[in-house]
N, C-alpha and C positions, 0 to 999 in steps of 0.2 A: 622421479619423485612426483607424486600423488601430490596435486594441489586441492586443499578442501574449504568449501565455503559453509558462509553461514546458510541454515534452512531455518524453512519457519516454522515454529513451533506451536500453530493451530492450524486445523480447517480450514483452508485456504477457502473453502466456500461458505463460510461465513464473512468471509471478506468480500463475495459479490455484489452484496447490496453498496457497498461503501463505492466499489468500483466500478459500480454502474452509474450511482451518485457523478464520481468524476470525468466518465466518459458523457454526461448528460444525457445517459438515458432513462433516469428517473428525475422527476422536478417536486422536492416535498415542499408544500405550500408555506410552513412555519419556520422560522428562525432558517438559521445556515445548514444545509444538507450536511456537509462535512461534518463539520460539531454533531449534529442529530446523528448521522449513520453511522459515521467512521471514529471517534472518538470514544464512541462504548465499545470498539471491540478492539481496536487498538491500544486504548486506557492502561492494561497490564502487561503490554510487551516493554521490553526494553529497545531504543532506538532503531538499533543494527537490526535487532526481529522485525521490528513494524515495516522496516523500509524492503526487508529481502520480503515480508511476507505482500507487503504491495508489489512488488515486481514479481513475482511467482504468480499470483492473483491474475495480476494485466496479462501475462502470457497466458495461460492456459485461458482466460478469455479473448483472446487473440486479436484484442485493442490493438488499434493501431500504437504502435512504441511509444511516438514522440509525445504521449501524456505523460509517461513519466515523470521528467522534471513536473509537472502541475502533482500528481499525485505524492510524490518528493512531498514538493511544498503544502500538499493538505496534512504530512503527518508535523509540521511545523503547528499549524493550527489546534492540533491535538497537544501541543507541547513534548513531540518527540522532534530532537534535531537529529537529520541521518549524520554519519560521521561524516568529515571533509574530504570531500573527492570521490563520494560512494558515486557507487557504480551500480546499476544491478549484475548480479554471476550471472554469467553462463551459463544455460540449461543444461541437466547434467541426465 
């Protein structure tokens, strides 16, 4: 049996900017980077998307992993909570 996960359902490279944000490789001068970057394009996913669509993002940018939980907690900030005990899948 075939295990299937969730995928994200945008442009994972529109999510670059947010995830460079988190990695600290961009510093925007005004307000919270998170809020500014990551909040407008996260804004219309549903939790589970926002969260698999951040860990699909951080891999194929080849971040080091252990951001995650921090990236985890900036979709908090946006007002998405990931479900209890996510995980990011498996690259498939």
């Amino acid at each position: 049996m075939i295990q299937s996960y969730p995928t994200c359902p945008i442009n994972t490279l529109k999510l670059g900017a947010c995830v460079d944000v988190l990695g600290g490789l961009i510093h925007i001068g005004l307000g919270d980077p998170i809020e500014n970057v990551c909040h407008p394009i996260l804004g219309g996913l549903l939790e589970l998307e926002a969260a698999v669509c951040l860990c699909t993002t951080l891999r194929l940018k080849l971040f080091n992993l252990n951001i995650i939980p921090f990236a985890l907690q900036a979709l908090i900030t946006c007002g998405k909570t990931p479900p209890p005990g996510f995980i990011c899948p498996p690259l498939t």
